[in-house]
N, C-alpha and C positions, 0 to 999 in steps of 0.2 A: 460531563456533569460531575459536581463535586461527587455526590450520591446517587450511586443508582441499584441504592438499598431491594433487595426481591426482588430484581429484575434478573430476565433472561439476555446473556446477549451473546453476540457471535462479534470474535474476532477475525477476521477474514483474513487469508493470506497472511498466517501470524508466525510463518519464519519460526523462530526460536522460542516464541509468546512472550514478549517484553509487556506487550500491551494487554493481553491476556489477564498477567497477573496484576496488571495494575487494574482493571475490570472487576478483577475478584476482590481487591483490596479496596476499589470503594463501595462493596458491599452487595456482590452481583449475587443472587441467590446461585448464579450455573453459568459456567462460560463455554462454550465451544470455542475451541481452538484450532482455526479449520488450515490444513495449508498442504500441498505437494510432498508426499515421500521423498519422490528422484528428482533429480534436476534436471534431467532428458526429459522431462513433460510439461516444463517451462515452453513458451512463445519464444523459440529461439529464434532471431535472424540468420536469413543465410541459410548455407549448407554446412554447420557444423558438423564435423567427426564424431562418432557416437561417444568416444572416450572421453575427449573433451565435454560435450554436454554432461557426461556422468560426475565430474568430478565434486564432487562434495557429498553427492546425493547419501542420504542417511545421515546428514550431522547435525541438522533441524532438528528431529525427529529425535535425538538423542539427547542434547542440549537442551531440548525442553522436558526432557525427564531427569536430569540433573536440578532442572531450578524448580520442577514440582517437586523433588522430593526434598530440596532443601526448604522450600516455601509452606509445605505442609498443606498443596492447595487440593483438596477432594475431589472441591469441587468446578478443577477446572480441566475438560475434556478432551482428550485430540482427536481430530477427526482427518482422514488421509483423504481429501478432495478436491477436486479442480473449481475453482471458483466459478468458472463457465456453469458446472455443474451442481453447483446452490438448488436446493427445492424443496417444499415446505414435507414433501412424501418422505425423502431422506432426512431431514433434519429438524421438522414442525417449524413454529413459527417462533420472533424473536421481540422485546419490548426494546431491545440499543441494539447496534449495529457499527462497528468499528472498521474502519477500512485504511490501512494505511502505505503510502509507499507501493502500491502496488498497481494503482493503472497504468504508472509511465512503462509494465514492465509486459504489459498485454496486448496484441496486435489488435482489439477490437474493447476496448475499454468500459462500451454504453453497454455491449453484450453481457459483461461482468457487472453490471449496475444493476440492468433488470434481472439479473437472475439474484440478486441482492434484493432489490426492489419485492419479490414473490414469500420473503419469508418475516418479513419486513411491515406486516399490514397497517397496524395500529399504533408504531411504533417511531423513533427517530435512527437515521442513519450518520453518522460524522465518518468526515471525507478527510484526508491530511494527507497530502502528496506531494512530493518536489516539483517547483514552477519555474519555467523559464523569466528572469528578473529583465532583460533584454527587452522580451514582449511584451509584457507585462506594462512598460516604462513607454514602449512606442506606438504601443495599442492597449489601450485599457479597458475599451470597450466592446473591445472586438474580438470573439473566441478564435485566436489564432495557436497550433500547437505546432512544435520539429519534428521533423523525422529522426530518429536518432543514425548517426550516418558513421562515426568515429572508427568503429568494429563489429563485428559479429557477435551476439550477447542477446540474453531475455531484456532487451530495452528495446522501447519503441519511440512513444510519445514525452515528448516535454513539451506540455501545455504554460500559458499564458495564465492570468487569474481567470480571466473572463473565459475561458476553454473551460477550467475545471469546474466551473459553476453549470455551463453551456454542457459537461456531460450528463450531469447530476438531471438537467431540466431533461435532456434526451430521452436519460431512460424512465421518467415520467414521476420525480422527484418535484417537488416544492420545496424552492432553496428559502431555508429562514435566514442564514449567514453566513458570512463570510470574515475570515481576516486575515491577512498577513501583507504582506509578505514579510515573514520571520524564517531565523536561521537553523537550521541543523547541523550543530557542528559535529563534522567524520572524526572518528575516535584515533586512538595513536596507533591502531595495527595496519593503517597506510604510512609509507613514510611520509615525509614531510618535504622532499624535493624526489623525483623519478630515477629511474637508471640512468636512462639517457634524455641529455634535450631533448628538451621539446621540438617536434620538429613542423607543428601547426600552429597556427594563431591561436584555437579552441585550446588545444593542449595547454599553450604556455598561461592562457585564463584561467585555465583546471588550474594548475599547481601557483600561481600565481596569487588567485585570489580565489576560487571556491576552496581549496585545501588549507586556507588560512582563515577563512571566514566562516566557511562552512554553505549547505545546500540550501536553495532560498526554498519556501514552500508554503502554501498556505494553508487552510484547510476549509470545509464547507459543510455547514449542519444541514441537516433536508429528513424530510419527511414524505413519501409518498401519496400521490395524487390520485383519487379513485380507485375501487373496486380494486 
């Protein structure tokens, strides 16, 4: 929303709070900024090595107190939490609800909805996730999502449009909209061609054409259904 003048909201799984502060900036009376300390408490695939899961862990968590202190934002809170673990006892309840870039990244996605869904009463949720363009084109009305299969990494699901609506209805959302598919274009701290060739078809599409075009993704406004 352009204004979401004295509202309460929760940015879910907000990484560095990009989205956060823009929450605050269109006039959020209080934002919560909710997301993971370590990166070992991410949905890894696999048997990842503990050091490897650790690597970055703390730099969220820091980078978002670099951009609240240049922002001057008071009123925008962090909170060190598992999104699984959302609930109105730890955090009361919410008028918006922001959720971005984060179910492709969860092994159990509806699970993270409805515990969204509980803090959420009276209020609207927006959805904005990366969508598979492939599915999307060959089934549009059919909630079909990947398995993420490339490497071992907190990825899971790449949904379809019709998937990402199709989670929204699960966890017991009343979808008002939808749109996309639009781009998210990856910033310059990727390079621009890999180490080495590509040595998959997937791969050579990555750098091919997602790395030039950017992530396709749509997003989906919803409002929860009953009690």
């Amino acid at each position: 929303p352009a204004s979401l003048q004295g509202l309460r909201c929760l940015d879910a799984a907000a990484c560095e709070g990009f989205w956060s502060f823009e929450l605050a900036r269109r006039g959020a009376a209080e934002v919560v900024s909710l997301d993971l300390p370590a990166t070992d408490q991410q949905d890894w695939q696999g048997l990842v090595p503990e050091a490897a899961r650790r690597v970055g862990s703390g730099l969220a968590n820091r980078h978002f107190e670099i951009a609240r202190s240049a922002y001057g934002a008071a009123n925008v809170r962090r909170v060190d939490l598992n999104v699984y673990d959302v609930d109105p006892e730890r955090l009361g309840t919410f008028d918006f609800v922001f959720v971005g870039n984060v179910l492709i990244h969860l092994a159990d996605p509806a699970r993270a909805l409805r515990a969204l869904r509980s803090v959420v009463p009276g209020g609207e949720l927006l959805s904005l996730e990366a969508t598979s363009l492939p599915l999307t084109v060959m089934a549009p009305r059919v909630p079909l999502a990947q398995l993420w299969d490339l490497d071992d990494q907190p990825r899971w699901w790449t949904p379809n449009m019709a998937a990402h609506r199709r989670w929204l209805h699960a966890a017991g959302f009343e979808v008002l909209a939808q749109g996309g598919p639009l781009r998210q274009p990856l910033g310059s701290a990727l390079p621009r061609w890999p180490e080495r060739p590509p040595r998959r078809w997937r791969e050579l599409v990555f750098w091919a054409w997602v790395r030039r075009m950017g992530a396709t993704s749509s997003w989906v406004r919803a409002r929860p259904l009953g009690p």
